[in-house]
C-alpha positions, 0 to 999 in steps of 0.5 A, spaced: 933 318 927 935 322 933 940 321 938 941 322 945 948 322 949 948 324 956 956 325 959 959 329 965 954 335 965 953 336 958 947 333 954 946 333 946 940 331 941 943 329 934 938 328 929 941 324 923 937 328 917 942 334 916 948 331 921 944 336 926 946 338 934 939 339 935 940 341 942 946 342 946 946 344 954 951 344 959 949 344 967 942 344 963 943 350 960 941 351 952 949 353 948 945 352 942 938 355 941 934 349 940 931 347 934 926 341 935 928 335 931 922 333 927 924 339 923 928 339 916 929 346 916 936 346 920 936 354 919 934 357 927 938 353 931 943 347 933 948 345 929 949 344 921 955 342 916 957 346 911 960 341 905 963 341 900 962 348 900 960 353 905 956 359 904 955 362 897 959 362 892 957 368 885 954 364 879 953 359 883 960 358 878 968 358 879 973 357 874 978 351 877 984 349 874 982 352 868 976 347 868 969 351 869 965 349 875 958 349 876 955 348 882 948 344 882 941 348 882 938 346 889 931 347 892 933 351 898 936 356 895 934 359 888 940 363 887 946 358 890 948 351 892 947 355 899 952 351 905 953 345 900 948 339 901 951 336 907 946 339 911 939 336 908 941 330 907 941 323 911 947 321 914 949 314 917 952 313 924 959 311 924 960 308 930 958 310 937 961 310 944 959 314 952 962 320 950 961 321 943 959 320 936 961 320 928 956 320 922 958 319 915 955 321 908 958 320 901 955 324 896 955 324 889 953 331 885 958 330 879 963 329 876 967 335 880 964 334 886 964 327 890 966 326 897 966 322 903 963 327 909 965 324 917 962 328 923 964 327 930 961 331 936 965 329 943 963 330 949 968 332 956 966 336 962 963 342 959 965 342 953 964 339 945 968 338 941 965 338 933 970 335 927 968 334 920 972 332 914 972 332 907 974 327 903 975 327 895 972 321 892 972 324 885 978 323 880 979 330 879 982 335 885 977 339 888 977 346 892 973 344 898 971 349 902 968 346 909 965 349 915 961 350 921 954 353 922 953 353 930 947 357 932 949 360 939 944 361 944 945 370 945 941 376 948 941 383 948 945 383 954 950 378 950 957 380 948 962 378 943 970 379 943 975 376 938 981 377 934 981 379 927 985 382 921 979 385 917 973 383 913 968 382 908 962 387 908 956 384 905 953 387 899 947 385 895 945 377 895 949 377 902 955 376 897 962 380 899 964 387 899 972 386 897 977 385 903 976 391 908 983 393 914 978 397 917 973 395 920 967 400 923 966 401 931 959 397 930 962 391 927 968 391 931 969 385 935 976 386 938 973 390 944 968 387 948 960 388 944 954 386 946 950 384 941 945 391 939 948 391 933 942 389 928 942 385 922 950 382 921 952 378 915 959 379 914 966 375 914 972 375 918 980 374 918 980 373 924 987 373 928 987 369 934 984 361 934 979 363 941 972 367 940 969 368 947 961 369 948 959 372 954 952 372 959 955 376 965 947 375 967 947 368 966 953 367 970 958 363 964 961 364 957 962 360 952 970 360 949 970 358 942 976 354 939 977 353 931 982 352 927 980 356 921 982 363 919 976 365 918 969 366 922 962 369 919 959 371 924 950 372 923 945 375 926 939 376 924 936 383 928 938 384 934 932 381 938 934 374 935 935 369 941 942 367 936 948 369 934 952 364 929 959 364 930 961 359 923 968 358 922 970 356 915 977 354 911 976 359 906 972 367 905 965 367 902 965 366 895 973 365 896 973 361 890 972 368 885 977 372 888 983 368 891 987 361 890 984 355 894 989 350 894 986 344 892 984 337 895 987 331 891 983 325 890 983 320 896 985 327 900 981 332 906 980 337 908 979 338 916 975 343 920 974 344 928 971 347 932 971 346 941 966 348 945 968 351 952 963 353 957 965 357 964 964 360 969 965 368 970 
């Protein structure tokens, strides 16, 4: 099902299958690279979830609480429970209003993992502001890692900026590197770049809760809020017309090489993300 809300300036398109944003404009301006809603695939455009876990995790496997965790095999992906099934499923409207909107999906994998996803898109003047919560249904604690996977309208006469810590490089089946303070200059957002760069897959520990998304030629830039340490930032080639700038609870793969703090039956997990855009 597709929904549309129109308020102040700002325009979305909201298709149930998958929790997608679809569209996002602002003053008749794409935020979002479009993805026309009769499509499944939600991997070149709008917006998607990331639950219950966001990105890959290695084996597809992870120990919890001295329990083995396997994550479900999925027909999208050979190899990972790739972004969780948040994002090919359908959802139901939870409730509606002028200014906004939420959805709601249970989904029972197993006995590990089973939750309750709700996903709001609210709408203000020039801006969107995206939550989506977690809540555990099963009766035993689970790591969740949830996230957010916007794809940003960009150029090559784009330019990003935020703070960060340092990163985790992809290697092979786009999984991380160990942690890394330095950071290559090409991979460097605490100066302004623009988006020349190629092919980017790689995680950050960001330093500030503001990423800044910069179109001098287009006159407007899109600041970014979230409320997460970590933000994976992918490009497909330079020539693409996205940059997705995702923030998530925890690293890709966190699940093998750090402590995630478990989500207790009936307790969730929150992320958000808020959508500014300005004038420059």
């Amino acid at each position: 099902m597709l929904k549309q809300l129109h308020f102040s300036n700002v325009h979305i398109e909201i298709n149930t299958l998958g929790g997608q944003a679809c569209v996002f404009e602002v003053d008749n301006k794409s935020i979002f690279h479009p993805l026309k809603s009769h499509l499944v695939d939600a991997s070149i455009g709008g917006l998607f979830p990331m639950v219950p876990i966001a990105n890959r995790v290695e084996g597809n496997r992870f120990i919890n609480e001295g329990r083995l965790i396997e994550l479900p095999n999925v027909d999208w992906d050979k190899e990972f429970f790739l972004h969780g099934d948040g994002w090919k499923k359908e959802w139901q409207i939870y409730y509606e209003k002028q200014d906004e909107i939420a959805l709601i999906l249970e989904s029972h994998i197993n006995d590990d993992i089973h939750y309750l996803a709700t996903l709001s898109f609210k709408l203000a003047k020039s801006q969107l502001i995206v939550t989506l919560k977690a809540k555990n249904l099963s009766s035993h604690p689970f790591p969740f890692n949830i996230g957010l996977h916007p794809f940003f309208y960009s150029s090559e006469k784009s330019y990003l900026i935020f703070s960060h810590q340092g990163y985790w490089p992809e290697t092979e089946k786009h999984l991380p590197k160990p942690y890394q303070v330095q950071v290559p200059k090409q991979y460097n957002f605490q100066t302004i770049k623009t988006l020349t760069q190629g092919w980017i897959n790689h995680c950050y520990k960001v330093s500030s809760p503001v990423a800044e998304l910069i179109h001098h030629d287009m006159g407007y830039k899109v600041e970014i809020e979230y409320n997460s340490d970590y933000l994976t930032i992918y490009q497909p080639e330079c020539s693409a017309p996205y940059v997705c700038i995702e923030p998530q609870c925890f690293p890709i793969n966190a699940h093998n090489f750090m402590e995630i703090p478990t989500i207790s039956p009936e307790d969730e997990q929150q992320i958000t993300m808020t959508i500014q855009v300005k004038d420059v």
